[in-house]
N, C-alpha and C positions, 0 to 999 in steps of 0.2 A: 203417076210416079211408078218406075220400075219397081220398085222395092229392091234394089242395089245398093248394099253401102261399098263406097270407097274407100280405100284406107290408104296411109300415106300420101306420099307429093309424086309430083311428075319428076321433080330433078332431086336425088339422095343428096343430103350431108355428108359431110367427109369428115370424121369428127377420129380422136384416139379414141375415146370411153366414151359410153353412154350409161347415162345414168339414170335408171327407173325411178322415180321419187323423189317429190322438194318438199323431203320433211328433215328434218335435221339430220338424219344418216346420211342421206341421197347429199345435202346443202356439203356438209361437211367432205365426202369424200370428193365431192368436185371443186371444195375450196383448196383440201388438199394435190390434189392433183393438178390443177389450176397452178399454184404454187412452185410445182416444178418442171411447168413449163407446158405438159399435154394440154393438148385442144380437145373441150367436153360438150355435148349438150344433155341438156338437164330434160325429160318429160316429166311432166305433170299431171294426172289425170284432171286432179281439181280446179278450178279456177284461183286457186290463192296459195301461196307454198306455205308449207308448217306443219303438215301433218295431222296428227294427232294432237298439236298445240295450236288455238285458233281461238283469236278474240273477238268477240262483237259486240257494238251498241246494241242494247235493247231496251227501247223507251226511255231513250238521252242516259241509260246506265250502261257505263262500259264493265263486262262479264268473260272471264277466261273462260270458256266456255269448254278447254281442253285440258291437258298439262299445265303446271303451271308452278310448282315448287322446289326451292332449291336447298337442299341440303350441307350441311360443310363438308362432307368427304365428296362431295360431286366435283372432284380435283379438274374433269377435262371441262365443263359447261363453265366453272366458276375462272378459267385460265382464257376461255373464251370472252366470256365477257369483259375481263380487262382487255383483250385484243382490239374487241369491240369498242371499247370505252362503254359500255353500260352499267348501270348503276341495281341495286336491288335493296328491298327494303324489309323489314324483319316482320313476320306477321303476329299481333297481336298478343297477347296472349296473359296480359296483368288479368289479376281477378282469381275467382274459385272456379274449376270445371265444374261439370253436373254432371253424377250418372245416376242412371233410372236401374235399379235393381229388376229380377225377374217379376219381382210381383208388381210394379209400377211405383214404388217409392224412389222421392227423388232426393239426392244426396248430394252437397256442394262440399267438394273436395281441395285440399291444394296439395301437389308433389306431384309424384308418375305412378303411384300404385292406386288402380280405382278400389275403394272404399267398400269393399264386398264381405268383409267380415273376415276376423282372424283365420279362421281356417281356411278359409278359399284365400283370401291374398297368400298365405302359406304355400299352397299349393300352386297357384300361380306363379307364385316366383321358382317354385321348384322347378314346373317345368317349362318356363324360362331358361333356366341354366342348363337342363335336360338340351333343350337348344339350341343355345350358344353354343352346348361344346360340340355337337355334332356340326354346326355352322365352321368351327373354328377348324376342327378334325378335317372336315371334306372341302372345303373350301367354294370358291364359286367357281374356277376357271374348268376344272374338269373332276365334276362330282360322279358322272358314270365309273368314274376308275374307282374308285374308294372299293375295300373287300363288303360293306356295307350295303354298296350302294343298289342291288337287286332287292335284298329285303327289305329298303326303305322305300323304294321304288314300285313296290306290288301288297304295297298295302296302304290304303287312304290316311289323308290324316288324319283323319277322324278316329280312325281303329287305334292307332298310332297314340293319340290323346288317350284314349279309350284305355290303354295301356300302361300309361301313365296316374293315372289319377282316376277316382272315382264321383271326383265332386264334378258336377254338371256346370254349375255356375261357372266354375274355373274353365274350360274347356269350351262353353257358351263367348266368353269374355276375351281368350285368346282368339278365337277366332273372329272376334271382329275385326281385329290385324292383320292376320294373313289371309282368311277367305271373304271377306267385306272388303277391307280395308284396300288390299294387294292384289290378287290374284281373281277376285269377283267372282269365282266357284263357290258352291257349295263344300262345306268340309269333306264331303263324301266323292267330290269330283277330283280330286286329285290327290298325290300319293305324297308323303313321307317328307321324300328327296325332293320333290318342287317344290314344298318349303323350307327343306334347309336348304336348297339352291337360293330362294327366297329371301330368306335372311343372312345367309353368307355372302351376298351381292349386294347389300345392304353395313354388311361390317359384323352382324349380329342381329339375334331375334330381339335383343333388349332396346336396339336402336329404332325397330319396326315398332314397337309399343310406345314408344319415346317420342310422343307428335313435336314435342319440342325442337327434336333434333330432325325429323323425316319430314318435318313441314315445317322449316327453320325460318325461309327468307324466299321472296316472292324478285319479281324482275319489275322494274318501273319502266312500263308501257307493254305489260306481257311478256308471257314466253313467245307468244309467235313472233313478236318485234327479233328476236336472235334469227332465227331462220328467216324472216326480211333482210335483217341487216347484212346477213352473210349471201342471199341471193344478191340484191343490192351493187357487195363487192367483186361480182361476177362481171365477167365482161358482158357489155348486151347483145340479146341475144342470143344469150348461153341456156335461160330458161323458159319453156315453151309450155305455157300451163294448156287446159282443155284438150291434153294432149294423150289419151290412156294408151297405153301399148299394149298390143293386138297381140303382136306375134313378132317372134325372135329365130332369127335362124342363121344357124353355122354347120360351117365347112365339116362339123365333126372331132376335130381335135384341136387342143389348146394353141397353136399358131395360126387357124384357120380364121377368114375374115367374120366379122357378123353384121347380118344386116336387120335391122331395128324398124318395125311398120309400126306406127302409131294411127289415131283419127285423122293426122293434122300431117305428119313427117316421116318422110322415111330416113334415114339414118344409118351411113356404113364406118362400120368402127374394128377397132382391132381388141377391146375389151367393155363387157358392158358389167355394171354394176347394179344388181335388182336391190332396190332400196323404198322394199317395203313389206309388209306383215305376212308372214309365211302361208299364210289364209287367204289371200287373194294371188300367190303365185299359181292356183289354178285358173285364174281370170286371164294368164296370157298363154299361148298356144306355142308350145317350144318344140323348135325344127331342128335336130331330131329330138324325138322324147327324152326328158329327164330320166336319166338311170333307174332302175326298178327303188331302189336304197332310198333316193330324193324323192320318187313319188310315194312308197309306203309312209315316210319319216310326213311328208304333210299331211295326209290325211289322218296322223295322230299329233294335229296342233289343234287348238278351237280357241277361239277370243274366250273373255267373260263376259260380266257383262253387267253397268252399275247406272243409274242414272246420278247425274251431276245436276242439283237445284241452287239455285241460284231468288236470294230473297233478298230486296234492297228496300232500307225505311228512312223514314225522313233525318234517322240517327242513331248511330249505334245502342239503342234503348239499354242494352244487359248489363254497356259497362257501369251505365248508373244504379245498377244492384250489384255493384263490385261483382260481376261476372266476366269470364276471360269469353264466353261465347263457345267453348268448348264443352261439347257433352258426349257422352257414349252410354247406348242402352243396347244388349246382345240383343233383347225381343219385341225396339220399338223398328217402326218403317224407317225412319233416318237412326240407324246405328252408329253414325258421328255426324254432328255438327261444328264446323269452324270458324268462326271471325275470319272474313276474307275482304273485308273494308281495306277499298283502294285509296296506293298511296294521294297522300293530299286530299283525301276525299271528307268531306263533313258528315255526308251520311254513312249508315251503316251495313254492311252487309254480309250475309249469311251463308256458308256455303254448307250443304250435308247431299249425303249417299245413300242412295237406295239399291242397293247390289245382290246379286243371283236371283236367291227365288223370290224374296220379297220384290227383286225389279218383276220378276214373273206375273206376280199378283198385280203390281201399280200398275203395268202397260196392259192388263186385259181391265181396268177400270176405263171409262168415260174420262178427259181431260179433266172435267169441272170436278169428278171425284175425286180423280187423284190429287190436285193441287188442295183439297180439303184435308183429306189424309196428311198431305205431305206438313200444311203449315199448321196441321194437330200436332201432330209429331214436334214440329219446332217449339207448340205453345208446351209442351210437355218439360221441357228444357229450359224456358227461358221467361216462362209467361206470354198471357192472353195478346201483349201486342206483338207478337209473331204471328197472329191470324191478319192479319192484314198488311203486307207489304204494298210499298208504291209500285215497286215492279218486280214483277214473279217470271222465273222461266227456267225450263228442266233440259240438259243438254243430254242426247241420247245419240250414243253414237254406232250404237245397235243400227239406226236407220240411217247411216252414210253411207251412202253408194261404197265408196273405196276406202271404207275402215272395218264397218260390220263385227263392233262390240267393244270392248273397253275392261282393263287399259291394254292387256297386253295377249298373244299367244301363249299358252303351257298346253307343255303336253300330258295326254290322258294317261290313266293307270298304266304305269310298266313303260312306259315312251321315255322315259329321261333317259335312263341310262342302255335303254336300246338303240337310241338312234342321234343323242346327243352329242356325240364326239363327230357325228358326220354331217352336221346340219350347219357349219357356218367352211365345210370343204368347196372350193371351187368345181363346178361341171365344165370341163373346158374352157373356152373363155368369159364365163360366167363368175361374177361373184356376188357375196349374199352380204347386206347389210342394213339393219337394222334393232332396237333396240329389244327384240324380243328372241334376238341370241345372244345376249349382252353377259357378260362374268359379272364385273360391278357394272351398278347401275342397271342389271337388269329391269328393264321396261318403263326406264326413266329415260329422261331427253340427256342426261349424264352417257348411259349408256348406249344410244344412239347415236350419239356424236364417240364416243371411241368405235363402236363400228364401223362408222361410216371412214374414219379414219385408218383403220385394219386394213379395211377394204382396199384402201386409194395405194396403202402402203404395198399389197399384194401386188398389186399390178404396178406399180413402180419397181418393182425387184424382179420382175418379170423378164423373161430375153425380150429385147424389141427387136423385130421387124423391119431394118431400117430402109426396105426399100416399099413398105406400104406409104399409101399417101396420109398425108398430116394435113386435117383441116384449119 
């Protein structure tokens, strides 16, 4: 063998757009644009479109093994799905929660406030409302602007908390929501403003603590089955999976043609749409370089980073201790467990998090330890028959070739409001979409479907070209 790789085809596409990515941004801006009429094709690096949302059998158990919840303010996913004709079904939740206090007591609770003692839930709700109103004040669409938003911005949240209240517990407890929960940084990794961006993209921080409402209703036959069904209504041949993109090159200015090199296609287009996680736009090689502005603004993004577990038993055992399957402990390895028993299903099954440095700790363990750790943690919650699932398995998307961490991009100390107003701006004929520039629905499949949509919208309002060719 030379040691030669080839890239692209011997004869180009002729396509309007190309669109980087068949996850729900990438599906949706080509449904849209499809729609009025331009000719698209779709690359794919992966073998399967959805993205960041991807279901599989494991040991005859079917496991979301990505995204997968639908909230009621998620107005564009939930407009989709009746496009779609899809149905969804409301997750679990009869029973008492459990939360494991810091000394390892465990407490069965019912309402939204965990049971941490008067003075800490005191404090808790304070700054809660501390919050909200900063959420409400700066809003999600452009937080850099707020007079705020530099001193929110260059000081962690944790200092921030720190600031607010002196109770530990309080401060341990919130952030299992925004830095467990959402964002999969450490308190200390990120600033201020990326969590009232957080929670303003959400409606409020009170809606983020509210599992009720932020993990409302589930999709019947998964979330990847939406970005199926919307590939699906593609013409065929419009998506070309195994397909990653190499390299991107244009003329230089925003009328200039682009020609698209994938493994598999090469690809000439008059607008391309990159429709994926701002963290692997250095995996493709752009002719000419991205502006100095777009290359500083990525190198201050970084995924997080949570393992998703996955416990299925011969039956939802908790709910027969009038348990709803939900628990939250700041200082055990699973800092939330859910009821995630699928619809129509008889057995039952468990879904819990292990995010930033506690994922740090589980992934430098041996497999066999860490699924001990993990279903300790479960028995700690719920009882001794949580150490024994029919079928165990922990989704890590840290180790995806074309994801690399979970769930979404933020950016590091002092990066929101430095380079946030320029991060969703077109480079030429280039546009950017996905759910980790999103307003609402930030780093939900809500919010990657309005971007992908943005996107389609950009280049539709664009001057055409009408004497380029049309694939």
């Amino acid at each position: 063998m030379s040691g030669t790789h080839v890239i692209g085809s011997a004869e180009a596409l002729e396509r309007d757009v190309v669109v980087v990515g068949a996850g729900p941004a990438g599906l949706m801006a080509a449904r849209t644009l499809r729609a009025a009429g331009r000719s698209v094709a779709v690359l794919e690096a992966r073998d399967r479109v959805g993205g960041r949302t991807w279901s599989r059998e494991i040991d005859g158990a079917f496991l979301e093994v990505g995204g997968q919840w639908v909230s009621p303010d998620q107005s564009e996913l939930l407009g989709l799905l009746d496009e779609l004709g899809m149905s969804t079904f409301p997750r679990h939740r009869d029973g008492a929660d459990v939360y494991l206090d810091p000394d390892g007591r465990r407490h069965e609770f019912t309402g939204t406030m965990i049971p941490a003692g008067e003075a800490t839930e005191a404090e808790m709700k304070r700054v809660i409302g501390a919050l909200d109103d900063l959420a409400e004040q700066i809003g999600p669409h452009r937080p850099w602007d707020h007079p705020l938003a530099r001193e929110l911005d260059t000081v962690t949240f944790d200092e921030w908390m720190r600031g607010q209240t002196d109770d530990a517990t309080a401060r341990e407890n919130l952030g299992i929501f925004m830095a467990g929960g959402m964002l999969t940084k450490p308190v200390h990794a990120f600033s201020a403003l990326q969590a009232v961006l957080m929670a303003a993209s959400a409606g409020s921080f009170s809606r983020l603590v509210d599992e009720d409402f932020i993990l409302d209703r589930r999709v019947v036959g998964g979330m990847q089955s939406v970005s199926e069904a919307m590939a699906d209504a593609l013409d065929e041949g419009t998506v070309h999976l195994g397909s990653p993109v190499r390299t991107i090159r244009w003329d230089g200015d925003a009328d200039g043609r682009v020609t698209v090199w994938s493994d598999r296609l090469t690809v000439r287009a008059r607008r391309v749409v990159v429709a994926v996680p701002p963290t692997l736009y250095s995996r493709i090689s752009f002719e000419p370089a991205l502006p100095w502005l777009q290359q500083q603004m990525h190198q201050h993004t970084s995924m997080g980073l949570v393992i998703k577990v996955h416990a299925v038993y011969d039956r939802p055992f908790w709910r027969e201790k009038g348990l709803s399957g939900t628990g939250f402990g700041a200082r055990e390895l699973c800092q939330e467990v859910y009821d995630n028993t699928n619809h129509g299903d008889t057995r039952g099954t468990l879904v819990a998090f292990v995010s930033d440095e506690l994922a740090d700790r589980a992934l430098s363990q041996d497999a066999g330890a860490r699924r001990e750790a993990v279903l300790g943690s479960l028995s700690r919650y719920l009882g001794e028959e949580a150490l024994e699932p029919l079928v165990y398995y922990e989704s890590d998307f840290v180790s995806e070739e074309w994801t690399r961490g979970a769930y979404a991009a933020s950016f590091d100390l002092g990066g929101l409001h430095r380079y946030g107003a320029h991060q969703r701006e077109p480079v030429g004929p280039l546009h950017w979409a996905c759910s980790d520039l999103a307003a609402e629905g930030y780093q939900h499949v809500d919010g990657a479907l309005r971007q992908g949509r943005r996107a389609a919208e950009e280049i539709l309002g664009a001057p055409v070209d009408t004497e380029a060719p049309i694939g």
